[in-house]
C-alpha positions as CSV (number, residue, x, y, z in Angstrom):
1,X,18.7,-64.8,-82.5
2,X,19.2,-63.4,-78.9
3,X,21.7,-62.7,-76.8
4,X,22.9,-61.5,-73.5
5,X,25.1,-59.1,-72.0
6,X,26.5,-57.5,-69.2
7,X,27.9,-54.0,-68.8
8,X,29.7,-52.6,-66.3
9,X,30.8,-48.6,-67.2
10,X,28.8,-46.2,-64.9
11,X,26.3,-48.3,-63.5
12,X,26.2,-52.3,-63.9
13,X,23.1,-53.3,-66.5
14,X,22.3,-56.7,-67.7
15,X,20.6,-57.3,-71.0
16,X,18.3,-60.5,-72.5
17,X,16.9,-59.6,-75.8
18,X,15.5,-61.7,-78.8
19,X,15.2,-60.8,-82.5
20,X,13.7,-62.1,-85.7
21,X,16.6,-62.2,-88.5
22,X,16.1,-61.9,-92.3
23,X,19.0,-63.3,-93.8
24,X,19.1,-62.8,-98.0
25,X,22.2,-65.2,-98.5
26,X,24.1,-65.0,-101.8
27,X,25.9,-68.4,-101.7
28,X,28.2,-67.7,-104.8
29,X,30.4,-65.8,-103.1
30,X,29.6,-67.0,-99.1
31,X,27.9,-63.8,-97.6
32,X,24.7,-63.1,-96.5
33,X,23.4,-59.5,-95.7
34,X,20.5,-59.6,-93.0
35,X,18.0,-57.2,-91.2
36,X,16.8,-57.8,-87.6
37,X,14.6,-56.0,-85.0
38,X,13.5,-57.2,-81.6
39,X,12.6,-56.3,-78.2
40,X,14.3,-56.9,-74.6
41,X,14.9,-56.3,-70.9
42,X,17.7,-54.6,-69.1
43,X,17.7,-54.6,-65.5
44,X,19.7,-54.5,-62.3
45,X,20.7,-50.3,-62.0
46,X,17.9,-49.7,-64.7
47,X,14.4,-51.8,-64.7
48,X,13.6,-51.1,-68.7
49,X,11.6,-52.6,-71.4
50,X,14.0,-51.8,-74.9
51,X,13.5,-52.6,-78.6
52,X,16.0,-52.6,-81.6
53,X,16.4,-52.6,-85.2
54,X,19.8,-53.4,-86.9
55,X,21.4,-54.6,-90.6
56,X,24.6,-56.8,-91.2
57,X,26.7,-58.6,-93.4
58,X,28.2,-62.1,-92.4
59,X,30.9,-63.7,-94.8
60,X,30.8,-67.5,-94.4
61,X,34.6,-68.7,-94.4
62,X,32.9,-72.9,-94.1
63,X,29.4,-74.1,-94.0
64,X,29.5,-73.4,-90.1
65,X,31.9,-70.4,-89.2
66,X,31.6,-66.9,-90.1
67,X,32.6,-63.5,-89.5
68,X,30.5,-60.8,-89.2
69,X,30.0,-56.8,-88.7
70,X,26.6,-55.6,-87.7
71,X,24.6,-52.2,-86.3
72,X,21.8,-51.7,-84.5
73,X,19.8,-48.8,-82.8
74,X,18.4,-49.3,-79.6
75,X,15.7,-47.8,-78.0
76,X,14.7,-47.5,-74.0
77,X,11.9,-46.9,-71.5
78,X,13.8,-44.5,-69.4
79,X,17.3,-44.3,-70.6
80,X,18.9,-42.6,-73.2
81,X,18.7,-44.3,-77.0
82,X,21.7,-46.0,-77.9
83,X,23.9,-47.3,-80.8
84,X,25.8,-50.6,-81.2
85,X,28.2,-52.0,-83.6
86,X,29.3,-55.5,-83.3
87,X,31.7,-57.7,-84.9
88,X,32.5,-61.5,-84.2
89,X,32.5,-64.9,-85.2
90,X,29.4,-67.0,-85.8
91,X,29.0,-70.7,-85.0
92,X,26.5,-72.0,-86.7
93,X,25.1,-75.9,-85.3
């Protein structure tokens, strides 16, 4: 999994990070908790090497789409540690 962001609240920082997921699905009733941990870059304001670990749940509405909720805790070179809850919709190809 990776992913990307962009965020713009007191100083603009871009994010690229990649993580190893371990997904334990339980296909009777179409969720699958999952772990994941990873590391990343953040630059523009704030040049940083970061890392994360975070646990979710993702209900699987077809074989392709799902919703799902997920946390993570984030840590930084020279920033403050951080916290992140998601939620969204997965497309799965």
């Amino acid at each position: 999994m990776s992913r990307a962001y962009w965020w713009d609240a007191d100083s603009v920082i871009h994010s690229l990070t990649a993580s190893a997921v371990l997904r334990a699905p339980i296909q009777s009733i179409c969720l699958a908790p999952y772990a994941y941990g990873g590391i990343g870059g953040h630059f523009d304001s704030v040049n940083q090497f970061g890392s994360h670990l975070g646990a979710g749940l993702e209900f699987r509405m077809t074989e392709r789409v799902g919703v799902f909720a997920d946390y993570s805790h984030n840590w930084a070179e020279e920033t403050e540690d951080w916290h992140m809850y998601s939620l969204g919709l997965r497309l799965a190809f």
